[in-house]
N, C-alpha and C positions, 0 to 999 in steps of 0.2 A: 478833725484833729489837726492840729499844726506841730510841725517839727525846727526848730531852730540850729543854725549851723554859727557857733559861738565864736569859731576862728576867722580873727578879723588881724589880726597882726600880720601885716605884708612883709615886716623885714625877717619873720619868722620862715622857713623851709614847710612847706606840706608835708603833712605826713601820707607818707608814701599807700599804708595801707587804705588809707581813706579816695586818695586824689588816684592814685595811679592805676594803668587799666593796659590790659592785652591788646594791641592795635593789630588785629588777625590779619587789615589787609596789607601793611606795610612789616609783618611780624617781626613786633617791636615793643616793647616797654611804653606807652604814653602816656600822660600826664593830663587830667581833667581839669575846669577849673571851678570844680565846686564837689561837693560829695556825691558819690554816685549811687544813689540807694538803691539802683536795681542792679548792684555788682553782684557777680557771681563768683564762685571760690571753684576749688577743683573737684569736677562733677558737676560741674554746673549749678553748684548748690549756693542755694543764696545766701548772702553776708551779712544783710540788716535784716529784721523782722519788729512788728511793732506785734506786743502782745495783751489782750483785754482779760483783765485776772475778776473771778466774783471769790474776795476772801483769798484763802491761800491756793487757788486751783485756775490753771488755767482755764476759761472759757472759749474765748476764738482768737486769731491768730491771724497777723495781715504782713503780705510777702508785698515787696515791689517789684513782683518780676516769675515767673510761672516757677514756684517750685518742686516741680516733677524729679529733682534732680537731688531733691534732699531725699538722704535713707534713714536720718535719726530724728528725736526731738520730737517734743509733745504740741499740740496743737491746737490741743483743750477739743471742746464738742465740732468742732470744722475750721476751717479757714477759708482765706481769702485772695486775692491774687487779683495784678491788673498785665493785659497784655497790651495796655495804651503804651506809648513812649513814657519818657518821663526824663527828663531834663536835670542836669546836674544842680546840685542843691548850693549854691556858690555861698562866700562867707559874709555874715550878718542877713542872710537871707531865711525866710520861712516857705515850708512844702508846705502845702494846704491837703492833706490826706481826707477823702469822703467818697460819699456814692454816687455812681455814674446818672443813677435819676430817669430822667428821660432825657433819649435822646433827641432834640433839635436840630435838623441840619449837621452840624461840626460842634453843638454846645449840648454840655452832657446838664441836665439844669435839675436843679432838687429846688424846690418849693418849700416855703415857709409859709406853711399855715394855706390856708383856704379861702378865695373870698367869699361872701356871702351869697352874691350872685352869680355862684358857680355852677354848671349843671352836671352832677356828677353820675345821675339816673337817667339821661338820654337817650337808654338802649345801644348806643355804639361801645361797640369790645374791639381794644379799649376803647376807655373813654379821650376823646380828642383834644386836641391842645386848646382849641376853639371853644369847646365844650368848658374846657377849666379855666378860658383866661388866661393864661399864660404869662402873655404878652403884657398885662398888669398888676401880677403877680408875685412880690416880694419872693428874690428866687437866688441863690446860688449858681453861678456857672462855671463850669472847668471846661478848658479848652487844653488839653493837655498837647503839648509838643515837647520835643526833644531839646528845642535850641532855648538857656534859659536867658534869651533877648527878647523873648516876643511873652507880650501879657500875656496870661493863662488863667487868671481867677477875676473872678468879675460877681458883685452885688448891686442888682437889678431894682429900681423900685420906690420911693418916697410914697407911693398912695395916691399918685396924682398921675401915672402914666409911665412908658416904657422907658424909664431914666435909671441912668448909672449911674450907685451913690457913690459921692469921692469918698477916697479910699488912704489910708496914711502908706506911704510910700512902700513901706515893707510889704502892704499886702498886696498893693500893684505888681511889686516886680515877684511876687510868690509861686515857685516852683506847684503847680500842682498835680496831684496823684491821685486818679479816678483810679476804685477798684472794682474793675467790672467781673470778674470770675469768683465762683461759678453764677454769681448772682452780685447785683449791685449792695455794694457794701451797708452791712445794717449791726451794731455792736447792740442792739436794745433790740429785735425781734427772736419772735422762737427760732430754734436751733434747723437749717433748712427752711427758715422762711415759713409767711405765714400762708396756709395752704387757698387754692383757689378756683371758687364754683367752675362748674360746664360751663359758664356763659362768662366767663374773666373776672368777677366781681368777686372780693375777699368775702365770704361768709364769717359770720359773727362763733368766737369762742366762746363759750359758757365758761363761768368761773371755774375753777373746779377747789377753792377756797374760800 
């Protein structure tokens, strides 16, 4: 999911409830330079939330930021929450909001699609990155940090080897927002995730329509 931050006018004032923030160690009023979607309000309750509706009813529910600290408001069947950084959302800029995936090193990576010569039944729980390819596997990366100077999203891949496809500028410099609690972010499986064998391997659901 991507979010877009529309104010681009410099000669224009920020507005204060979006840019500005509690500097607890200088306690002080400060000033961000981009939107901060993991702000918190009083109670520590959070201020933005993104919500996935099916028809007129809430279904799940994505915090930028742990909200233990919210007492009201519907949620729909669960929610979601990241406790990674997450870097101010500055103006003409897009967050890249998704699931944390696997983790690599310092790269949280979700995969697109399967190669064919993949081995996904090699007996190792999990299965290994070696096992799936990875390394030449059309993939998504978020590398979430705080500071929004440093790249954070990254598309891995042309079909020919470990290459980084060029990217239009908005999505290089893109704030990104891994949601890794209580599970990597999924707006399309069952409610709690889909359940899973003794040995780590997803067993198959039967219709039930």
């Amino acid at each position: 999911m991507e979010l877009f931050n529309p104010w681009t006018n410099v000669s224009q004032k920020r507005p204060g409830e979006f840019y500005s923030y509690w500097d607890t160690a200088n306690n002080k009023w400060s000033w961000s330079d981009g939107v901060m979607l993991n702000k918190v309000g009083p109670g520590n309750s959070p201020v933005w939330r993104l919500q996935v509706m099916e028809g007129n009813t809430a279904d799940r529910t994505v915090y930028f930021t742990n909200p233990t600290g919210l007492t009201t408001g519907d949620n729909g069947n669960e929610f979601f929450y990241t406790t990674l950084p997450v870097a101010p959302l500055k103006p003409g800029r897009y967050a890249v909001v998704g699931s944390t995936g696997r983790l690599i090193g310092t790269e949280y990576t979700t995969l697109i699609g399967r190669r064919t010569d993949a081995i996904d039944d090699s007996g190792q729980v999990p299965v290994t990155d070696a096992d799936l390819k990875v390394s030449t596997t059309r993939r998504i990366v978020l590398k979430p940090d705080a500071s929004s100077a440093v790249q954070q999203v990254f598309v891995y891949n042309d079909g020919t080897g470990n290459v980084e496809l060029p990217q239009p500028l908005e999505i290089a410099e893109a704030t990104a927002v891994g949601i890794n609690q209580p599970r990597s972010l999924s707006i399309t499986d069952p409610v709690g995730g889909y359940p899973e064998g003794a040995d780590g391997s997803c067993p198959v659901i039967p219709r039930t329509s």
